[in-house]
C-alpha positions, 0 to 999 in steps of 0.5 A, a space after each residue: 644267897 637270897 631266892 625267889 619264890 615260884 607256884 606251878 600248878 601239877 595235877 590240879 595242886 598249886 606247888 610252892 617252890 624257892 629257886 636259888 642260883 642262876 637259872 642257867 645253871 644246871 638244875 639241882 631239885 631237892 625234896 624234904 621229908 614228911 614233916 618238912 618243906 621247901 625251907 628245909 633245905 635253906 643251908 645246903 641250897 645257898 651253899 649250892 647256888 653258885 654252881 646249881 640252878 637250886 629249886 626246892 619244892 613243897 610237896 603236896 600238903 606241905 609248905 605253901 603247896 595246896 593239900 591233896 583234897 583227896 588225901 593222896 599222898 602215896 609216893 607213886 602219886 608225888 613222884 609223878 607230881 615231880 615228874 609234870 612239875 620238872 617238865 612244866 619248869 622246862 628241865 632237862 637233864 637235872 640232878 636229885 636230892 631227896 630225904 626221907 619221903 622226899 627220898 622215896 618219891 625220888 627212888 620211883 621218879 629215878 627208876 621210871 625216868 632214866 636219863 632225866 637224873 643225872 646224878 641222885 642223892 637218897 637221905 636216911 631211907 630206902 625201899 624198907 623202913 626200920 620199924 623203930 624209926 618209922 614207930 617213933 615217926 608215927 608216934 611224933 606225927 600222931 601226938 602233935 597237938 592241933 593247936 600251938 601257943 608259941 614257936 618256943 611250944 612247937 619247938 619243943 615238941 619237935 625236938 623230942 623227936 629229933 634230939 640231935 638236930 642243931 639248935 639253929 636249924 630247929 628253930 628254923 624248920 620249925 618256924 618255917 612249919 607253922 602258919 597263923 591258925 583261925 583263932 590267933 594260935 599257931 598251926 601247922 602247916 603239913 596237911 592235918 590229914 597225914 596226922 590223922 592218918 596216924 591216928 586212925 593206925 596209919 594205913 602204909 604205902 604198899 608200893 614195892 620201891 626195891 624194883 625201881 631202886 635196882 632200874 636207876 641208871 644214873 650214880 646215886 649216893 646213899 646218906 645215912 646218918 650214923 644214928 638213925 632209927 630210920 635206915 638200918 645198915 642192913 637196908 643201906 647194904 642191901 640197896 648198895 647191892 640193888 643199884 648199878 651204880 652206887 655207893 654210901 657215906 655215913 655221917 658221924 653224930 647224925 641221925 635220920 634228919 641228917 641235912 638238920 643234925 649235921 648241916 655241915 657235914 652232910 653239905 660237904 659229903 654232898 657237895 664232894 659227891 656231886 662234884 665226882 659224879 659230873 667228872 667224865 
């Protein structure tokens, strides 16, 4: 199913996003990773559009989205770049997928919100970070190089980091991550100051995501790929025991990028679950 395309302006930024679905559905937003954008999420929103009004939003830095020109890209910050960008679009009540960053930006915006999530899906993270994962993530954003020559090139190097990923969702990840850079080469398109921040020994986000996680009132359902590096079975149990009403699915054969690795998997996990949750 095709989609349009859309920008809102949330704290002084232009956001890119892509809309699939009648738009008197209900409303299903979807937030991508670090490295990620809107298109990401391509297989699981045109499987949804029947049934969901999908918007997939790219974050600041991110995408077609304007950089944060001040480097902000904490995740209290995003989140309330959620919060102006769902109320500016005139949503009510609405469902929330998020992977990774996209994850941890909805964990803040789900515990401060309650009542506007109705049902939360939170992909391969939690509050915590396994260290492995999150040193091979900061090792792969600060190695990237500034400069590409082909799609095949950036693939490449993409891939090393994600070795499990399908070969058809690679390729369209990566291609839908780069832009036409000054000189004729290919650059990419998330902002070069998360790179540098890597770089210079990546100054982390000190805010506490676990006393949110335990306020969220709605039915929320942790994916964690069997594989990852990224969420420990150790951190999915203890956020299982934080949130009110939760619970988790591992998919078999993925590993942190899980909607990439395993697309249809993850979408039937995701769809059975939403369809549960909206059962009175």
């Amino acid at each position: 199913m095709t989609f349009t395309e859309g920008r809102a302006t949330v704290n002084g930024l232009g956001l890119h996003y892509l809309e699939w679905g009648a738009p008197s559905a209900r409303p299903l937003v979807l937030l991508h990773g670090i490295t990620g954008h809107a298109r990401t999420w391509d297989t699981l929103a045109s499987a949804l559009a029947g049934r969901f009004r999908v918007l997939a939003l790219d974050q600041r830095g991110h995408g077609d989205s304007d950089p944060a020109a001040d480097g902000d890209y904490r995740v209290g910050t995003m989140a309330d770049d959620l919060a102006r960008f769902v109320d500016g679009m005139g949503l009510g009540a609405f469902d929330l997928v998020g992977l990774s960053m996209g994850g941890r930006v909805a964990i803040a915006y789900a515990g401060e919100h309650r009542g506007r999530v109705g049902r939360l899906v939170i992909v391969d993270i939690g509050p915590d970070i396994h260290l492995p994962g999150l040193d091979r993530i900061r090792r792969m954003m600060a190695g990237a190089p500034e400069r590409l020559e082909s799609l095949d090139q950036a693939v490449e190097y993409v891939r090393r980091a994600n070795p499990l990923y399908a070969e058809a969702e690679l390729r369209q990840r990566v291609a839908h991550g780069l832009r036409p850079g000054a000189d004729g080469a290919l650059e990419w398109k998330y902002d070069r100051a998360l790179r540098e921040l890597m770089r210079s020994g990546g100054r982390r986000d000190t805010t506490d995501l676990w006393e949110p996680l335990g306020r969220i009132a709605c039915p929320t359902l942790v994916v964690r790929g069997a594989e990852s590096d990224i969420l420990s079975p150790d951190i999915a149990k203890r956020m299982l025991e934080r949130l009110p009403d939760g619970r988790l699915v591992e998919i078999a054969g993925a590993g942190h990028t899980v909607p990439g690795d395993r697309p249809e998997d993850f979408e039937r996990a995701v769809t059975a679950y939403l369809d549960a949750a909206a059962r009175p």
